[in-house]
PAZAPA-4460 file (N, C-alpha, C; in steps of 0.05 Angstrom, whole numbers, plus 32768, in hexadecimal, padded with zeros to 4 digits):
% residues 136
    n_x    n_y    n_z   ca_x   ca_y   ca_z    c_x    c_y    c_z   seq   type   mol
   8C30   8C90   7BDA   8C3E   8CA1   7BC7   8C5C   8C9C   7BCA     1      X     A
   8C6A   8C93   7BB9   8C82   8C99   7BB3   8C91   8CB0   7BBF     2      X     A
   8CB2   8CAE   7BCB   8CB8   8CBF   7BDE   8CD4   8CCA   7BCB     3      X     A
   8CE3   8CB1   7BC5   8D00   8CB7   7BC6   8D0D   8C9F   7BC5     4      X     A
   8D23   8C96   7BBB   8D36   8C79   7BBB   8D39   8C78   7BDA     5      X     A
   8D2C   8C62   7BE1   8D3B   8C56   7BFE   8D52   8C4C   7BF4     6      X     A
   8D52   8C36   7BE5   8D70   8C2A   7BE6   8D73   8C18   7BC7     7      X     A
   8D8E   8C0F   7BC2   8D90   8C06   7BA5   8D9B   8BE6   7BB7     8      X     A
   8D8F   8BD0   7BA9   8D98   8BBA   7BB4   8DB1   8BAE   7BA7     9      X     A
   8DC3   8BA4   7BB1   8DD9   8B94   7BA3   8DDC   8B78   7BA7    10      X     A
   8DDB   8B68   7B96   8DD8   8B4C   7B9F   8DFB   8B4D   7B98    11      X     A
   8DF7   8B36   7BB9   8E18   8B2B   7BB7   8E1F   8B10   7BC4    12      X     A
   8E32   8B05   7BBC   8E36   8AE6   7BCB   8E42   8AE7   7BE6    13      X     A
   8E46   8AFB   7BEE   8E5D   8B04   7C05   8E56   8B21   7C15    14      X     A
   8E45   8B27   7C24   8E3B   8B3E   7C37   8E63   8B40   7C3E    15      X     A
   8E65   8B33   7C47   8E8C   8B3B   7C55   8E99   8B3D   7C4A    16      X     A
   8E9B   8B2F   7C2D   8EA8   8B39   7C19   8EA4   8B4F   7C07    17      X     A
   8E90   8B55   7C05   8E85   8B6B   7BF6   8E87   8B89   7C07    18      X     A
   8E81   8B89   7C25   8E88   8BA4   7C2C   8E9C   8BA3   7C29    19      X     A
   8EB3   8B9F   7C2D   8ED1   8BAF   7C2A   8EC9   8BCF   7C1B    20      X     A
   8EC1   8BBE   7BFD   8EBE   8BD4   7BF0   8EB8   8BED   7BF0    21      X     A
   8E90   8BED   7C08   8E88   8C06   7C03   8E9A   8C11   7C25    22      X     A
   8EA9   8C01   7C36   8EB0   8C12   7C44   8EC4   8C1A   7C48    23      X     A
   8ED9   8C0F   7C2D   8EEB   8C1C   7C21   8EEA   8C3B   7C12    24      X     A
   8ECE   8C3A   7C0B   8EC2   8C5A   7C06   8EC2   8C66   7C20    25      X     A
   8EC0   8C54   7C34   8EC2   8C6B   7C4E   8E9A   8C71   7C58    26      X     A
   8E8F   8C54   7C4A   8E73   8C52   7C4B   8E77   8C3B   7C65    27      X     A
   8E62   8C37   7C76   8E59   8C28   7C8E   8E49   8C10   7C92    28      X     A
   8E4B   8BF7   7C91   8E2F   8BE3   7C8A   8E2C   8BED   7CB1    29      X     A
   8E0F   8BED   7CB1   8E0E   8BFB   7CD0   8DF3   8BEB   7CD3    30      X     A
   8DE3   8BD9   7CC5   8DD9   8BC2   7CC7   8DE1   8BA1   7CB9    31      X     A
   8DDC   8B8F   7CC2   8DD5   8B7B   7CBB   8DC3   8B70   7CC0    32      X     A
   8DAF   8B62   7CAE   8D98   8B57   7CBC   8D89   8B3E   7CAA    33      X     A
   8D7D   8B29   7CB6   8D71   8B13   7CA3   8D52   8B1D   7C9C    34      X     A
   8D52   8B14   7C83   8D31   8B15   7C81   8D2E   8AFB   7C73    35      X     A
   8D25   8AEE   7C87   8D23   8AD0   7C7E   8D11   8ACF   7C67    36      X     A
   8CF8   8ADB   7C65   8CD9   8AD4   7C56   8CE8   8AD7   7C36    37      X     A
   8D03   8AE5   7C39   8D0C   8AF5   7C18   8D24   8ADB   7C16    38      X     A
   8D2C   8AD1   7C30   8D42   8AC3   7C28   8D61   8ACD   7C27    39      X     A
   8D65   8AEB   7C32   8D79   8AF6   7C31   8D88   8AFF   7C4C    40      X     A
   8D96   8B0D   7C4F   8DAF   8B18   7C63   8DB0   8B2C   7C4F    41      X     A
   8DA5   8B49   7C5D   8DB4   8B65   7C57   8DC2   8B76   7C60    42      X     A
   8DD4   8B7D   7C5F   8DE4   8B8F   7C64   8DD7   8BAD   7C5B    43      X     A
   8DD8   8BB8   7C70   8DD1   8BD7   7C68   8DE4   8BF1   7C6D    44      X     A
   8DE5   8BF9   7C56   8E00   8C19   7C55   8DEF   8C2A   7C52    45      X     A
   8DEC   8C3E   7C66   8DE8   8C5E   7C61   8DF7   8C6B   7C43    46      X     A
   8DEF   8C77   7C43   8DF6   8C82   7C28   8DE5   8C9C   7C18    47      X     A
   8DEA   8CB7   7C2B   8DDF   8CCD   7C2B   8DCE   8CC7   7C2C    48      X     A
   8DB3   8CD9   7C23   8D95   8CD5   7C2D   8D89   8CB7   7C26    49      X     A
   8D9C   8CAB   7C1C   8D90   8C86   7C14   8DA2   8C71   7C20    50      X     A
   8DA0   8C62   7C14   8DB5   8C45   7C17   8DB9   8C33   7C0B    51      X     A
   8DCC   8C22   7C08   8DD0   8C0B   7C02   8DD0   8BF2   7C05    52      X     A
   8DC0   8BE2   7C00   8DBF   8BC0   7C12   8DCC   8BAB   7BFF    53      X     A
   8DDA   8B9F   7C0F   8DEF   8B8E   7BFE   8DD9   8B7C   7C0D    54      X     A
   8DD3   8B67   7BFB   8DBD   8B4B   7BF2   8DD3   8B31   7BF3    55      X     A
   8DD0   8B1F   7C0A   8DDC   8B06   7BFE   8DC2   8AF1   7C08    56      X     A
   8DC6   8AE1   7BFF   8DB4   8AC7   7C04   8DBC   8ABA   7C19    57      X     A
   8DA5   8AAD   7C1C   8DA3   8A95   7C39   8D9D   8A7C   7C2F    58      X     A
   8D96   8A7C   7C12   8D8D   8A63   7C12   8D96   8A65   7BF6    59      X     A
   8D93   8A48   7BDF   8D9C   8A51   7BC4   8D7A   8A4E   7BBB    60      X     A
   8D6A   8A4B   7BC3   8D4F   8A55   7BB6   8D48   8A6F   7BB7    61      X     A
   8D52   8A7A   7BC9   8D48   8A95   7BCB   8D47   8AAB   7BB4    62      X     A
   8D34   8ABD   7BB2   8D3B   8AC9   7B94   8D57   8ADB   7B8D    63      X     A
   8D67   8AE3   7BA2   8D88   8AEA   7BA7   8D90   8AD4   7B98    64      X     A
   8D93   8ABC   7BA9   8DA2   8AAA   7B9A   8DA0   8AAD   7B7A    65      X     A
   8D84   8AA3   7B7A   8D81   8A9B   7B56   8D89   8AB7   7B50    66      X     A
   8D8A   8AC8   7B4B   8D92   8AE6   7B44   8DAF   8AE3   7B3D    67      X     A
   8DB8   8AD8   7B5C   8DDA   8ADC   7B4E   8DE2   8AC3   7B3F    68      X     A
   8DCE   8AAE   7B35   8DDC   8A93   7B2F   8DD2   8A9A   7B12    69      X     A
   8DC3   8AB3   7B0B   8DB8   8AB5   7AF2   8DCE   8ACA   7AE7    70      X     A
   8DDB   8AE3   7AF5   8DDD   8AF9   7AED   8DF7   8B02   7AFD    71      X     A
   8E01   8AED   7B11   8E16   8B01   7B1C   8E15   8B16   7B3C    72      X     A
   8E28   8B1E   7B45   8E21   8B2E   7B53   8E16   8B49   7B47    73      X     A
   8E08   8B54   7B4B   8E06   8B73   7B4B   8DED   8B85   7B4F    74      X     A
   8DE9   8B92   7B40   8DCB   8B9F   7B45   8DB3   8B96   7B49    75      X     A
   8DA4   8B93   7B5B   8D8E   8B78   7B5D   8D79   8B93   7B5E    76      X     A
   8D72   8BA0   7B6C   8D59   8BAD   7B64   8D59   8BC7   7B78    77      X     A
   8D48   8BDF   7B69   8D43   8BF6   7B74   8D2A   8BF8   7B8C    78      X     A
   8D2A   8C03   7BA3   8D19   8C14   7BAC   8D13   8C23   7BB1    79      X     A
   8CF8   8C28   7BAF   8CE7   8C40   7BB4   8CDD   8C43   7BCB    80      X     A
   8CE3   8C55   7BDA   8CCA   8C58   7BF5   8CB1   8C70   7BEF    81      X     A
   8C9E   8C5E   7C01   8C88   8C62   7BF8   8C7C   8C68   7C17    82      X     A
   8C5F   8C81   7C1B   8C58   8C7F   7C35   8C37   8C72   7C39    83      X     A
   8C35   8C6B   7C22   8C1C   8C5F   7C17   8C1C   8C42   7C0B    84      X     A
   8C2B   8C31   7C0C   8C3D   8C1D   7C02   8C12   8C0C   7BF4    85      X     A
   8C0D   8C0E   7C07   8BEE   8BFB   7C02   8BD7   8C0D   7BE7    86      X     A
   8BDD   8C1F   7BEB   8BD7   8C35   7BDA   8BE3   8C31   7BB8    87      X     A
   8BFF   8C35   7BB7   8C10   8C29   7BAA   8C13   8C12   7B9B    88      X     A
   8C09   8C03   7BA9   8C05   8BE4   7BA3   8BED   8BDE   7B8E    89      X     A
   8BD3   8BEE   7BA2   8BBA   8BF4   7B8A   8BC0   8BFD   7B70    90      X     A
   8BCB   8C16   7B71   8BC5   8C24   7B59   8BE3   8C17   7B4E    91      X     A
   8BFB   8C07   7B4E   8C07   8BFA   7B32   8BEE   8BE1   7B32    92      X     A
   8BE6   8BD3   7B3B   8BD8   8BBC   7B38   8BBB   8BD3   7B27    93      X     A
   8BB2   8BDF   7B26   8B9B   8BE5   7B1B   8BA8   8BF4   7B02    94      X     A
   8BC5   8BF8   7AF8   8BD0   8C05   7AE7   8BDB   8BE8   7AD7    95      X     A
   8BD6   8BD4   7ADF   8BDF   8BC5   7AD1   8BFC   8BB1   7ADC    96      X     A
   8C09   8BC2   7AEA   8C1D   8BBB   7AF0   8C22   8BA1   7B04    97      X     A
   8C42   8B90   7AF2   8C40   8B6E   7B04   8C47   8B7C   7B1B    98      X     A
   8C3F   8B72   7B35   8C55   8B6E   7B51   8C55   8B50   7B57    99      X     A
   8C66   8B50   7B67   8C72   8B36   7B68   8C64   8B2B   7B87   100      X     A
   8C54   8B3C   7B94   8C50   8B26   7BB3   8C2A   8B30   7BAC   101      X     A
   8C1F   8B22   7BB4   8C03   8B23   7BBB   8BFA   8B3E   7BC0   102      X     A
   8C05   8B46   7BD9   8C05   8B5A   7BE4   8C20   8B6A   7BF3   103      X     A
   8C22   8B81   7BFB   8C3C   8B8A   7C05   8C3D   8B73   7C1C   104      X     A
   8C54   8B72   7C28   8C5C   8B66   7C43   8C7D   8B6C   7C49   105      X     A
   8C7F   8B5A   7C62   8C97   8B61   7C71   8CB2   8B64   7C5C   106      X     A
   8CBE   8B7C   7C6B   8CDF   8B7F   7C62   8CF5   8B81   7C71   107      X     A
   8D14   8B88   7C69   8D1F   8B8E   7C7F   8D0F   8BAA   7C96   108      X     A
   8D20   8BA8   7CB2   8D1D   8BC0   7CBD   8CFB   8BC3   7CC1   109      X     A
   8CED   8BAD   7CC2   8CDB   8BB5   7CC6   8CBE   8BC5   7CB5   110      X     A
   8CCC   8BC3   7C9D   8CC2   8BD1   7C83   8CB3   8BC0   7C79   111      X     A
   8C9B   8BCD   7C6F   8C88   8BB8   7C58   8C8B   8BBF   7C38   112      X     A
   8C8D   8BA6   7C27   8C98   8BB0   7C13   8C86   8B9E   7C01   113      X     A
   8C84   8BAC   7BE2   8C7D   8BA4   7BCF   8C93   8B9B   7BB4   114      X     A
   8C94   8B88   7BA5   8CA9   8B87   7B94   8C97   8B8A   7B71   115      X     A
   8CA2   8BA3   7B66   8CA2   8B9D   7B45   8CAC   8B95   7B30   116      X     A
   8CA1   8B76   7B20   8CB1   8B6A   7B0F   8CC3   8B76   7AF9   117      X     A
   8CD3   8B72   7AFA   8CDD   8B8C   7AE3   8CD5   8B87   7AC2   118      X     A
   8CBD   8B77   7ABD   8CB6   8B76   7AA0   8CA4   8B93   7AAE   119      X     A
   8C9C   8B98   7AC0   8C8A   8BB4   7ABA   8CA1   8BCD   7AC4   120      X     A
   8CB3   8BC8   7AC5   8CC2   8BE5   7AD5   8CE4   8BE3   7AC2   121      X     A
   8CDA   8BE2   7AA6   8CF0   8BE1   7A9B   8D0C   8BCF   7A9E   122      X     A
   8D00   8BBC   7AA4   8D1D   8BA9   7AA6   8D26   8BAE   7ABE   123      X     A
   8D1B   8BB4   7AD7   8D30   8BB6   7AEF   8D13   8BB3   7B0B   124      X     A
   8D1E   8BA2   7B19   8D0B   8B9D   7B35   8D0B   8BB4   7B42   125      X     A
   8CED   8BC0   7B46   8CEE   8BCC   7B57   8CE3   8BCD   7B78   126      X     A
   8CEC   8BCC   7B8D   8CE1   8BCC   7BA8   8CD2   8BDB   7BAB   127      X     A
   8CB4   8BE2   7BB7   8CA8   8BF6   7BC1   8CB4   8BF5   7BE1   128      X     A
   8CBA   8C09   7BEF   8CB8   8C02   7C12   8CAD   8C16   7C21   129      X     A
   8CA2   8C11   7C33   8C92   8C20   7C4D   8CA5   8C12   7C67   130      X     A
   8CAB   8C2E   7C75   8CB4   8C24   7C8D   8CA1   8C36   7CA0   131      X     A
   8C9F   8C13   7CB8   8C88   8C1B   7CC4   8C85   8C36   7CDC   132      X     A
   8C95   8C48   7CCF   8C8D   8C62   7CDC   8C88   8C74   7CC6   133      X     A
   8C7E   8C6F   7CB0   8C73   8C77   7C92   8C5F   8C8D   7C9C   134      X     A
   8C52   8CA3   7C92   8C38   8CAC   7C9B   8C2B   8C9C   7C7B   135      X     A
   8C0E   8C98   7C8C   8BFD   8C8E   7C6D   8BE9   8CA1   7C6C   136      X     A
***
């Protein structure tokens, strides 16, 4: 079941160049971390009961890269946390709905995550995530 926004993703060419900004708001990147399987380096900001992950690439295949070589820096996609993420997965796939991996799998932090193409979620990617201290 669906919980609440974990976090809004931002694709950017520059994790070091790009915080200035949010911690010029007086916001904190208080992780960094690779997730190779996605191809990225995230930066993670607290940001009241959610957060923010600034997205850069590791590679230029990665879907970051093509993202910003299509569109720029900026809004790359929403998440949802979920404490049922496998649950979740069934019922958009039996609703019809594209996802983008086989099945959920690894995320940052340890999280298992599902991605929705945004021809089914109105024009915008959305993340499912479970972190693995979720109750199911």
């Amino acid at each position: 079941m669906i919980k609440g926004i974990a976090h809004i993703g931002i694709a950017v060419r520059s994790i070091e160049e790009a915080r200035g900004f949010y911690e010029a708001m007086g916001l904190e990147v208080t992780v960094i971390e690779e997730v190779p399987q996605e191809g990225v380096r995230v930066a993670l900001i607290p940001c009241g009961d959610s957060r923010i992950e600034l997205l850069e690439a590791m590679n230029d295949d990665s879907p970051v890269a093509k993202f910003l070589e299509r569109r720029g820096p900026g809004m790359h996609h929403l998440c949802l946390s979920s404490n049922d993420i496998h649950g979740d997965d069934s019922r958009l796939r039996d609703a019809g709905v594209r996802v983008l991996r086989d099945r959920p799998g690894p995320g940052a932090e340890g999280t298992t995550v599902q991605f929705i193409h945004p021809s089914s979620s109105g024009g915008v990617l959305v993340e499912l995530s479970q972190s693995a201290s979720s109750d199911t």
